[in-house]
N, C-alpha and C positions, 0 to 999 in steps of 0.2 A: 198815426204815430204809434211806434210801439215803445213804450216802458217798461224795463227791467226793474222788478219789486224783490225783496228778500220777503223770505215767508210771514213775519208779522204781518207784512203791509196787506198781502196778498189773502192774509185769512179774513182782515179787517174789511177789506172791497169785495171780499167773497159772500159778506152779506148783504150786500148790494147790487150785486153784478153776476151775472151766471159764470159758470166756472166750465170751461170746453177739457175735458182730461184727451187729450191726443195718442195718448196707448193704445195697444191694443184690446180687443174685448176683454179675452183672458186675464190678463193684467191689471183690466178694472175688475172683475170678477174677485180677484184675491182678493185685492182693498183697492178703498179711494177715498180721497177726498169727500166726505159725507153729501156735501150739498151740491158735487159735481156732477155734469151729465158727461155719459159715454158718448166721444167724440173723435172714434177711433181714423186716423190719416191712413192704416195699413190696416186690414182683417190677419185674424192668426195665419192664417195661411201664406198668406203675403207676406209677413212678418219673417215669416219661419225663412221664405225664399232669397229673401234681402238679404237675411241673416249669414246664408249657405254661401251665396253669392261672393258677403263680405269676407269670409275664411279662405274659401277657395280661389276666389280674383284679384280680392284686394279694394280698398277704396273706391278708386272711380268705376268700375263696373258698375259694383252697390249703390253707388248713387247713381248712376244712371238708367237700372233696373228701376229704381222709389223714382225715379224722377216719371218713367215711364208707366208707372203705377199711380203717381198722383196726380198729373195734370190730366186724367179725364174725367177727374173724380171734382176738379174745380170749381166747377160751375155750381154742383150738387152742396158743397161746404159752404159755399157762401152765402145758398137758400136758406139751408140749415140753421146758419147762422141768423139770419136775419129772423125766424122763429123766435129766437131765443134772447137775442139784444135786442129790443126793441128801441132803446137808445145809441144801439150801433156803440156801446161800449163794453167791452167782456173779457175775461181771465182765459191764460190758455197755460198750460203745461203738458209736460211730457214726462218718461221717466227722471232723468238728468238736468235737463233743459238744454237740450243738444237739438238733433239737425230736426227731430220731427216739429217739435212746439216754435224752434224757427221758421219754418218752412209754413207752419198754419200762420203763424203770426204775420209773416211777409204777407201772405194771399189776402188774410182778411182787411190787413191793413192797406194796404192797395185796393181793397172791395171798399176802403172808406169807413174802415172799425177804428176806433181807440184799442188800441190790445196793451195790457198787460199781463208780459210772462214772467212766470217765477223763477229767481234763479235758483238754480239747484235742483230744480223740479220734483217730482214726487219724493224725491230721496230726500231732500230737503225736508219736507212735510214728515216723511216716516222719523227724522232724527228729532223733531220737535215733539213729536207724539211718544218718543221713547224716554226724552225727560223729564216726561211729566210721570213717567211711573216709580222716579227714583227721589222725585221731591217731598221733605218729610215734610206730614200734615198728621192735623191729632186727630185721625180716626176713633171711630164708635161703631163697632161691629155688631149686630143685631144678631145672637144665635137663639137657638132652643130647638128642641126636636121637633122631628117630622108632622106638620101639621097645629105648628104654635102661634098659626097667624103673624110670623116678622113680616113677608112682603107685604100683607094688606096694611101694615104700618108706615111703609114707607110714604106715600103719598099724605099719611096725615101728619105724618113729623113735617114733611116740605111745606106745608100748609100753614104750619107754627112757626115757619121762619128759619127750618133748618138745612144745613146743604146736605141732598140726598143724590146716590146716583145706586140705581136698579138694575144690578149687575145680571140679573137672570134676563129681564127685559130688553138687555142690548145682546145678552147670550140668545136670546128667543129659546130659553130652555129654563126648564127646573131644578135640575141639578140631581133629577136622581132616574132611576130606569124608567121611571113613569112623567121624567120630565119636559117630554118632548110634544106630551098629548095636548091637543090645545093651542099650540105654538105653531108660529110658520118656520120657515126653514131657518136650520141656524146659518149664521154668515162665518165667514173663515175666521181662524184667528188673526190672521192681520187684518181685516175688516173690523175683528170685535173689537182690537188696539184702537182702530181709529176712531170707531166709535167711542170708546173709551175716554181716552185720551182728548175727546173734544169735548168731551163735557170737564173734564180735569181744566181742560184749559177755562172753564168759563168761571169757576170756581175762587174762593179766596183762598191761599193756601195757609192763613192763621185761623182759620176758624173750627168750629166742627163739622167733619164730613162723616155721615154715616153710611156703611154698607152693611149688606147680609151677609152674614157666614158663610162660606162658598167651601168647597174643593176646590185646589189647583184648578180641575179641570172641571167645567160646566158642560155636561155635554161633550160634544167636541172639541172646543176652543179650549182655551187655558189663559184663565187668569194671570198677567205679567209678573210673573217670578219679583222682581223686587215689591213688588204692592203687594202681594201674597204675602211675604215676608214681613212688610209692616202690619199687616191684619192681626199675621199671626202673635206678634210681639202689643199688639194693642189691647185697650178692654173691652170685653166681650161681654156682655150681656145678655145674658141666659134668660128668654121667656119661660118660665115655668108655667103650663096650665095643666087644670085636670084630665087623665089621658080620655077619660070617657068624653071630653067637647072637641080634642083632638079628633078622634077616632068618627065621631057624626060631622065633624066639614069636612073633613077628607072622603067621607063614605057620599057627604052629598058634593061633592064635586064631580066624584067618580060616576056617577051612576048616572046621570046620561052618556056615558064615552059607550062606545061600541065592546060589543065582551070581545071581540077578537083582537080589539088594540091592547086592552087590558089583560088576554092572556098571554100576549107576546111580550107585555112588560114583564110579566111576573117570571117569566118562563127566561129571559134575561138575569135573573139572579136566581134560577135552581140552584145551584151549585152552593150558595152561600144561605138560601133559605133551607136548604135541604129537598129531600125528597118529598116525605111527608108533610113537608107544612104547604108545600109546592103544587101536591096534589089536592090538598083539603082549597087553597085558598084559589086553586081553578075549577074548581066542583060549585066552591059560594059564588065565580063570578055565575058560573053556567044557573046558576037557582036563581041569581040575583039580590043575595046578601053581601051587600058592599062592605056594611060593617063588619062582617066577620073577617073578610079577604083584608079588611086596611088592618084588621090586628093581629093577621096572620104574618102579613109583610112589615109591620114596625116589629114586631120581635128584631127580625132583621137591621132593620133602619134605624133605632135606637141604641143596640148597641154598637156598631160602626157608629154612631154620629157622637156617643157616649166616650168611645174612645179615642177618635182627633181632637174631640174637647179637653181632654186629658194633657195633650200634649201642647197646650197655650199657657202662655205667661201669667194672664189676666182673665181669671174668670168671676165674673160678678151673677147671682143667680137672682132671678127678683119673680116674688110668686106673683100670678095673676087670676082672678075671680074667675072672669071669662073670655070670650075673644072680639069684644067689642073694638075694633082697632083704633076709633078714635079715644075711648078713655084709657087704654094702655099705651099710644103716643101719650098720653099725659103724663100718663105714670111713669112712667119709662126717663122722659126730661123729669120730672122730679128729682128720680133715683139718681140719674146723670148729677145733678147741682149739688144735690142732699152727701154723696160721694168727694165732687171738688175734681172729677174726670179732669174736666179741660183746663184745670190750674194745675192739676200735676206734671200733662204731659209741657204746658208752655215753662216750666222750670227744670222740665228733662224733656225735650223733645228725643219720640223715637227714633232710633238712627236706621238708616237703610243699609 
């Protein structure tokens, strides 16, 4: 049997059921469906040829080209399949949900699958994941300079009961020339949306949500313009610490990286650290004084991150002893209650 679901229903059975995405590679490579696997009906190439076929022939060619294209490929999706539904029950889409996610959904169904396809198909899913960056919630922005321990907060706020989502974590980046070291590859930005966006959706949208101070852009991806936009308009939370506890976690993070990843970061912002401070803080990696090279490069990173902080609404600054992250989560929801944060914004919610 195959049923037609609208995308609530389809993200709700998608934790239950494997999700077959019928695009092509490419296609899933931009984004997908998080918990989807690549379950491509055509290879890019293939794709490309249907494609030509459709502009230049017209219709029935094209499908008769994908026809001749998929049915030897039959026998092999149905294996595939049975991998992976072990209850011979499973989710299938496509871009749209046009002729490709029909075409799997008839075969498997006839192989004796329950199928349900999504209507709308992935587009459907991109439109759901794009509303959730324009719905107001009363954000808590975690900033402070470079090396003020906000991410290693984050998992202790989630631990007290607060909703968090670890915007560098889904960027797989840090957010600054050095934020890549450490990390696997980043994912597109339609990938980061989705990832995004699915943790949005598991969230309350009356409660408090905290993120880290970001740039538009992380890396390569870029934070969704309207969620940016409420960051920016929300309070911000300025970790203050002593720069000298700053300057030794950041120097002992650094210092098993390879000097040649670390000379190509620093070497990434000549221009803005200068000449001279460019060459002193590639001399300290080459000696292997990390502390001097981290307080070569925050001169830099200080004041850039001193003046987008400028340019926010809501700046709260709250000093801290040291960087013990589970007692400044503490302190931190303290200063949040002892303030009255999340009653101001439910008698003014920010607008988008």
């Amino acid at each position: 049997m195959v049923n037609t679901i609208d995308i609530a229903e389809f993200l709700q059975k998608a934790k239950e059921l494997p999700v077959l995405d019928v695009r092509a590679p490419k296609e899933f490579t931009e984004g997908h469906i998080p918990q989807a696997h690549s379950f491509p009906i055509f290879l890019d190439e293939e794709r490309a040829v249907v494609g030509t076929a459709y502009k230049q022939q017209g219709h029935d060619p094209a499908v008769l080209l994908g026809l001749d294209l998929f049915g030897p490929k039959m026998s092999g999706f149905v294996r595939q399949a049975k991998k992976l539904a072990k209850n011979k029950e499973l989710l299938v889409h496509c871009w749209r949900g046009g002729m490709r996610s029909s075409a799997m959904a008839w075969l498997l169904n006839f192989s004796g699958y329950k199928v349900h396809l999504l209507k709308g198909g992935y587009k459907a899913y991109r439109h759901l994941i794009q509303e959730q960056f324009t719905q107001p919630r009363p954000l808590l922005v975690l900033g402070g300079l470079t090396g003020s321990g906000k991410t290693d907060l984050l998992p202790y706020l989630q631990a007290m009961g607060q909703q968090v989502i670890d915007l560098e974590k889904l960027a797989s980046h840090k957010g600054s020339a050095f934020g890549s070291i450490g990390m696997p590859p980043q994912p597109s930005t339609e990938h980061f949306e989705n990832l995004l966006g699915t943790e949005l959706l598991q969230l309350h949208t009356q409660q408090p949500l905290w993120l880290e101070d970001e740039n538009i852009t992380v890396g390569k991806v870029m934070v969704p313009k309207p969620l940016y936009d409420q960051m920016q308009r929300s309070p911000t939370i300025v970790l203050q610490v002593p720069d000298k506890l700053r300057v030794q976690k950041l120097a002992q993070e650094y210092c098993k990286t390879d000097e040649a990843v670390l000379a190509a970061a620093v070497l990434k912002i000549k221009k803005r650290l200068g000449g001279l401070a460019t060459k002193e803080a590639l001399a300290a990696i080459a000696e292997g004084d990390m502390e001097k090279m981290v307080e070569l490069v925050l001169t830099y990173y200080d004041k850039a991150y001193t003046f987008q902080l400028n340019k926010k609404e809501h700046v709260l600054p709250l000093e801290l002893p040291g960087l013990d992250p589970e007692e400044n989560a503490a302190r931190v929801l303290q200063f949040v209650q002892q303030q009255k944060l999340v009653q101001a914004w439910k008698k003014r919610p920010y607008k988008t």
